[in-house]
MDTraj code that builds the backbone (N, CA, C; nanometers):
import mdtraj as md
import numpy as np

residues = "UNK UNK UNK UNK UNK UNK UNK UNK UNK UNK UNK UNK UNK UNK UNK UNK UNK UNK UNK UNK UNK UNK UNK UNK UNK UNK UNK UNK UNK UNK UNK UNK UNK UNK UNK UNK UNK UNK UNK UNK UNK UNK UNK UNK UNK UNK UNK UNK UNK UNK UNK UNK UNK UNK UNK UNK UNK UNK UNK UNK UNK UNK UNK UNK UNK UNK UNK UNK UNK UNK UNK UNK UNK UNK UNK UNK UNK UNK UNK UNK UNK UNK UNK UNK UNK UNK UNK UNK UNK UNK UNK UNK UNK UNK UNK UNK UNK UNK UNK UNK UNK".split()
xyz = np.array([
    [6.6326, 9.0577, 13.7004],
    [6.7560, 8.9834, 13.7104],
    [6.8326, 8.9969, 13.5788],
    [6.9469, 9.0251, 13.5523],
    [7.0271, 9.0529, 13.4838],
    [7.0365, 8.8952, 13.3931],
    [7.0639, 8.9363, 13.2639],
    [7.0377, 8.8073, 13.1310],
    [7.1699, 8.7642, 13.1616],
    [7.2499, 8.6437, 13.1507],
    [7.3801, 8.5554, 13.1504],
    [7.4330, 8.6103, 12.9813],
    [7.5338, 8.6485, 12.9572],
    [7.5843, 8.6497, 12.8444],
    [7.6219, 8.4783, 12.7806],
    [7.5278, 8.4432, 12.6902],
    [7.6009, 8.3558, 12.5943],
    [7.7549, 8.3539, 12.5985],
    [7.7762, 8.2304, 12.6422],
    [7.9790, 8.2425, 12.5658],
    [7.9705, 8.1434, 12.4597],
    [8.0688, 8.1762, 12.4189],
    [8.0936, 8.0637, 12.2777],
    [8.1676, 7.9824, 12.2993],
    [8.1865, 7.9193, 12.2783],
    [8.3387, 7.8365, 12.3381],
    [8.3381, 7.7024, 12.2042],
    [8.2668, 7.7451, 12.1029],
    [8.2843, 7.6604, 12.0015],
    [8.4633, 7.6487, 11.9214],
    [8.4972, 7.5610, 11.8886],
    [8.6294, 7.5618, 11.8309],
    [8.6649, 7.6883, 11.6767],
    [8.7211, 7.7156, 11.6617],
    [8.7499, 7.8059, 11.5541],
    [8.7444, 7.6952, 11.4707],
    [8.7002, 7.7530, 11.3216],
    [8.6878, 7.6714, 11.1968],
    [8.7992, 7.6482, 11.1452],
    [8.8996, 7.5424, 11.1103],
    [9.0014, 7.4976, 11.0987],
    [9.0149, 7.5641, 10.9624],
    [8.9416, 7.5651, 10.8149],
    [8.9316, 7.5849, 10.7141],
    [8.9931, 7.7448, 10.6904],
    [8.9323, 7.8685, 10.7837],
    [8.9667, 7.9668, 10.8034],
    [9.0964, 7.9632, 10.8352],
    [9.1642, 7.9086, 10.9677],
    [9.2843, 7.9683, 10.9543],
    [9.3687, 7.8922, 10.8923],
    [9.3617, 7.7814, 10.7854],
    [9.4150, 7.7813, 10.6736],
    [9.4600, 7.8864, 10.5663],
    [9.3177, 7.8860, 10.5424],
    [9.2841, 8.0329, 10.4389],
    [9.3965, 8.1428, 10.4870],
    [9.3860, 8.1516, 10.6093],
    [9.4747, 8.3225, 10.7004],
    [9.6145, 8.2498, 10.6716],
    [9.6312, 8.1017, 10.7247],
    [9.8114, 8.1169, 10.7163],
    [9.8469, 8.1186, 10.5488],
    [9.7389, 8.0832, 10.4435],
    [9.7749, 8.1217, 10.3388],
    [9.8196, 8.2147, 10.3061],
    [9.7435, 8.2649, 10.3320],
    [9.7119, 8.4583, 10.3130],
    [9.8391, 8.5431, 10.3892],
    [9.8689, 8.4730, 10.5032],
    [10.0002, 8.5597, 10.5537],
    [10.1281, 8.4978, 10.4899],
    [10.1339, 8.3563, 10.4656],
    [10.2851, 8.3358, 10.3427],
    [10.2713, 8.3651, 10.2298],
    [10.1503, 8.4238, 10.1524],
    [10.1851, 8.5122, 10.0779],
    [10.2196, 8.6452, 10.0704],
    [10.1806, 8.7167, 10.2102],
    [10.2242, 8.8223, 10.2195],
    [10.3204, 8.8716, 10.2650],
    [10.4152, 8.7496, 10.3419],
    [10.5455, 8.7339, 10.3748],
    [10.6473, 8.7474, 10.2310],
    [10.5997, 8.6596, 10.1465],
    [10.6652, 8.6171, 10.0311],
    [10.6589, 8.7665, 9.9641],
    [10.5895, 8.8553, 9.9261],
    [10.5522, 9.0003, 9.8779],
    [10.6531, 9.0845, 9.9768],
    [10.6196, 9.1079, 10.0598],
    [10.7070, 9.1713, 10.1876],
    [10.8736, 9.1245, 10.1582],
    [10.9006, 8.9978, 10.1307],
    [11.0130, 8.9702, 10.1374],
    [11.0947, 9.0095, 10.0040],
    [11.0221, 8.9785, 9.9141],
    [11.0469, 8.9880, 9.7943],
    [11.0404, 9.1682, 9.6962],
    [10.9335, 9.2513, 9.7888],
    [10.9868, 9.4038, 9.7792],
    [11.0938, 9.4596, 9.8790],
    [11.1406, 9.4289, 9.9570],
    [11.2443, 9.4213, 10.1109],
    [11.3373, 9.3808, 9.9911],
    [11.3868, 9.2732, 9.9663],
    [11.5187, 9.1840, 9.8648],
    [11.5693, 9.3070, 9.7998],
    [11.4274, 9.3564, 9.6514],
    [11.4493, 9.4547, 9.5687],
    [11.5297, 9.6064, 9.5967],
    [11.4187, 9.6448, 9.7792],
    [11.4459, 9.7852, 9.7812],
    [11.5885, 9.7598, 9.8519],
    [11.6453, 9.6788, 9.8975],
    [11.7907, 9.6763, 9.9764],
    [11.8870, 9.6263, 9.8495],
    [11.8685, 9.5995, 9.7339],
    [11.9794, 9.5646, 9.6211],
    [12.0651, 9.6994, 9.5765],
    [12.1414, 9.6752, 9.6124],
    [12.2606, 9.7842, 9.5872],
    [12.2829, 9.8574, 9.4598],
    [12.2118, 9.7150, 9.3639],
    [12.2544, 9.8041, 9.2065],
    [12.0948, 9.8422, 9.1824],
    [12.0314, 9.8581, 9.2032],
    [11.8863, 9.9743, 9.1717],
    [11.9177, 10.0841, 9.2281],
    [11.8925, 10.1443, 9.1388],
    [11.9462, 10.3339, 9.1280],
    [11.8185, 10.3669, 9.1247],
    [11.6924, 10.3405, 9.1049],
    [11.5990, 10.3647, 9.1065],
    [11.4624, 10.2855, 9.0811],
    [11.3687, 10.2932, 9.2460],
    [11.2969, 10.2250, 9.2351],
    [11.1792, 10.2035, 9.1306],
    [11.1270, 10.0974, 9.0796],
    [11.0469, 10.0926, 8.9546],
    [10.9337, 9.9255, 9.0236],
    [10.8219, 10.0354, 9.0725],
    [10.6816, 9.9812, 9.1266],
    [10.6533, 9.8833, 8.9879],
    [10.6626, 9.8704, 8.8926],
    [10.6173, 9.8424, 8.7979],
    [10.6320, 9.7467, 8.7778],
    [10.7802, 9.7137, 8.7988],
    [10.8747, 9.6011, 8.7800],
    [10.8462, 9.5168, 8.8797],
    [10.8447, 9.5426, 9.0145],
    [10.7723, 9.4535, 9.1193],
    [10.6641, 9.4196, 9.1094],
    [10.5658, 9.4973, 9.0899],
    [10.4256, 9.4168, 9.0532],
    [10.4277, 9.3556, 8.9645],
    [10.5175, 9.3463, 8.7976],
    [10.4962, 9.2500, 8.7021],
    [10.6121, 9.1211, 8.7649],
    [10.6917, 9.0883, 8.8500],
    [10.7670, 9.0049, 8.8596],
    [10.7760, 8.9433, 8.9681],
    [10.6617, 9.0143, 9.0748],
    [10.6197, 8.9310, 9.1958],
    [10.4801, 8.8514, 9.1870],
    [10.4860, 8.7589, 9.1840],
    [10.3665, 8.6601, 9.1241],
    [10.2686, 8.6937, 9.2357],
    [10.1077, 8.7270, 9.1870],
    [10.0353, 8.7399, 9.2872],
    [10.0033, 8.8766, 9.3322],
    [10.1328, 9.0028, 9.3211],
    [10.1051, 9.0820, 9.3951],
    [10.0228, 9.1783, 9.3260],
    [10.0372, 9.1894, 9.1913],
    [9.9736, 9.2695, 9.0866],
    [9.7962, 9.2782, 9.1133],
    [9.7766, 9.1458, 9.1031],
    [9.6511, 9.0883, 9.1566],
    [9.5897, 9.1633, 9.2812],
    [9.6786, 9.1256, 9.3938],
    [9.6378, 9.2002, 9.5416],
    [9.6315, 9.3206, 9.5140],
    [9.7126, 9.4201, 9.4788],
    [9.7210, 9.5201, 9.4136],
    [9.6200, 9.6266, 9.3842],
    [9.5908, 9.5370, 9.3043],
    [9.4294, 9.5936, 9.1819],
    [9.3031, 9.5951, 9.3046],
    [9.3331, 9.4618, 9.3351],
    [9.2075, 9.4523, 9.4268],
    [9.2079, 9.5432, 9.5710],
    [9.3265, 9.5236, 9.6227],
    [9.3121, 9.6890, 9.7256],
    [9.2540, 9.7979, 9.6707],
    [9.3282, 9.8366, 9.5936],
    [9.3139, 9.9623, 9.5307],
    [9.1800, 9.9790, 9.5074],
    [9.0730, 9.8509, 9.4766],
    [8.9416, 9.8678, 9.4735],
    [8.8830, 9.8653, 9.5912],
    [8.8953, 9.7822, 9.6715],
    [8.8632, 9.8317, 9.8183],
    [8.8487, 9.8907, 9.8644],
    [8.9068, 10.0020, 9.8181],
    [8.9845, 10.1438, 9.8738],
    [8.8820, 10.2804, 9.8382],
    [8.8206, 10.2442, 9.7350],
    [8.7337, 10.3058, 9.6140],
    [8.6339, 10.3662, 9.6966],
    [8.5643, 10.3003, 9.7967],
    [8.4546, 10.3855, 9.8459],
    [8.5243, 10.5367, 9.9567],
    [8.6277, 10.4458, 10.0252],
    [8.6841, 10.5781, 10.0639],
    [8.7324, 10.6903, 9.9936],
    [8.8100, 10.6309, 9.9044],
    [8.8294, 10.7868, 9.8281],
    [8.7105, 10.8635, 9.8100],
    [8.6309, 10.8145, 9.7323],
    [8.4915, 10.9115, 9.7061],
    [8.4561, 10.9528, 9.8062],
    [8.4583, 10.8962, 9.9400],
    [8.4008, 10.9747, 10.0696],
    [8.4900, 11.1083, 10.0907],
    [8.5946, 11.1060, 10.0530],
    [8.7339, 11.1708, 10.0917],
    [8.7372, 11.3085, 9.9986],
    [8.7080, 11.2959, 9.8741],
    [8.6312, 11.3852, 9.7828],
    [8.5488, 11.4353, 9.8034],
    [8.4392, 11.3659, 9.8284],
    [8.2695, 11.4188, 9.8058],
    [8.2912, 11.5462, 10.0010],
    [8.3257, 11.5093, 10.0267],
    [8.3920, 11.5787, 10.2184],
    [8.4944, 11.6835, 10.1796],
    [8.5713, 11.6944, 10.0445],
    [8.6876, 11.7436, 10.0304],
    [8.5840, 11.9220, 9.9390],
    [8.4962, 11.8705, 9.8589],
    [8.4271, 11.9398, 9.7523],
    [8.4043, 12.0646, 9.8062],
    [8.3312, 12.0984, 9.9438],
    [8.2737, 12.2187, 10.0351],
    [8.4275, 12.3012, 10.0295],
    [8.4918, 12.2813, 10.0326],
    [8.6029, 12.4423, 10.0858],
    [8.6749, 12.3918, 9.9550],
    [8.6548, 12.3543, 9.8252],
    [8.6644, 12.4255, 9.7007],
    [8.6571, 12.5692, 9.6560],
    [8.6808, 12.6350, 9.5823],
    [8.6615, 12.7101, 9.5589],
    [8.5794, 12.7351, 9.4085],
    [8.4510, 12.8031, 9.3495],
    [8.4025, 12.7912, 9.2466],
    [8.5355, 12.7298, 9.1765],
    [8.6024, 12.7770, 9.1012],
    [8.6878, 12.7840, 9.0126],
    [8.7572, 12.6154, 8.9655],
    [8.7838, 12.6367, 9.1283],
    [8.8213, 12.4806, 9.1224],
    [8.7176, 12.3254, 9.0899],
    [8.6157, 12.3545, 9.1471],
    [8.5102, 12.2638, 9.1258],
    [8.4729, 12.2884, 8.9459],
    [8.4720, 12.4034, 8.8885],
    [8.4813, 12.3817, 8.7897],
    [8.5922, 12.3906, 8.6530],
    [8.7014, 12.3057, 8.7014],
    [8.7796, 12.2719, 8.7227],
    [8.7443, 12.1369, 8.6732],
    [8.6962, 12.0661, 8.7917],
    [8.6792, 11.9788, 8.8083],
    [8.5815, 11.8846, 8.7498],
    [8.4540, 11.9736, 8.7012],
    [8.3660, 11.9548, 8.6566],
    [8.3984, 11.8936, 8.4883],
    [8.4980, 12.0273, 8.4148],
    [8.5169, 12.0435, 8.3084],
    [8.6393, 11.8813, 8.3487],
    [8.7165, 11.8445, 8.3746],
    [8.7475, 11.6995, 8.3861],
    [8.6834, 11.5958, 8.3610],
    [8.5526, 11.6117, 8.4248],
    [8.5288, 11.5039, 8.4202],
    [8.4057, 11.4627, 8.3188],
    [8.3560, 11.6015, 8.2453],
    [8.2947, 11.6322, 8.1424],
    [8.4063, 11.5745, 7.9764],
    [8.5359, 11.6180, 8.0005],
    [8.6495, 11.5609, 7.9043],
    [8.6515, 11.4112, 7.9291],
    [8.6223, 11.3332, 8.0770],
    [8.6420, 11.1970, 8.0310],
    [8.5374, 11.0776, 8.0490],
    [8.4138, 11.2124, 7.9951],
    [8.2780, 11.1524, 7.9525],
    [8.2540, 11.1383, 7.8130],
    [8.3212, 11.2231, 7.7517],
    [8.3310, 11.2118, 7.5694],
    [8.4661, 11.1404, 7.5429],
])
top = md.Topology()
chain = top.add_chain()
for i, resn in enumerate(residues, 1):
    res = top.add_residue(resn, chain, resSeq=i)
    for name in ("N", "CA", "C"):
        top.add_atom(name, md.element.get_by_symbol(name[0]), res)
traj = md.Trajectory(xyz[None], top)
C-alpha cells in the first residue's frame, strides 16, 4: 500500500518574512536609487563607484555577493583550464607565481 505523503500545513514563521520584507525594501531602495542616478540627465558618465560609496548598504551587499559568487568562478576556471593552451596556462601560472611574492 502506497505511504500518505506528510503535508505541512504549519503556519510560515512570521520572523522570516519580516527578515524578506526587509530585505526587499532594501533592495527596492538600491534599485531605486541606481534607476534615479542612471536616468539623471547631467551624468555624462556612469561611475559604479560613486553609487556604491553613496548608497548606504549597497557597498556592503556588494562585497558580499561578489563573495558568494567565489566558488563559481573557480568552478568556471578550473572547467575553463583544459582547452588552454600550454602558453597560456603558463601565462597564468607565472601570474599567479608574481602575486605570491
Amino acid at each position: 500500500m502506497p505511504r500518505k505523503i506528510a503535508s505541512i500545513t504549519e503556519d510560515p514563521d512570521p520572523n522570516v518574512e519580516e527578515t524578506n520584507a526587509g530585505e526587499v525594501g532594501k533592495l527596492n531602495g538600491w534599485l531605486a536609487a541606481v534607476l534615479n542616478y542612471l536616468s539623471d540627465d547631467d551624468v555624462e558618465e556612469i561611475d559604479i563607484e560613486y553609487l556604491l560609496k553613496n548608497t548606504e548598504g549597497l557597498q556592503e551587499w556588494w562585497d558580499n555577493y561578489r563573495e558568494s559568487n567565489r566558488q563559481q568562478i573557480e568552478e568556471e576556471i578550473k572547467n575553463a583550464l583544459g582547452d588552454l593552451s600550454l602558453e597560456e596556462l603558463e601565462a597564468i601560472r607565472e601570474k599567479i607565481k608574481e602575486k605570491e611574492s
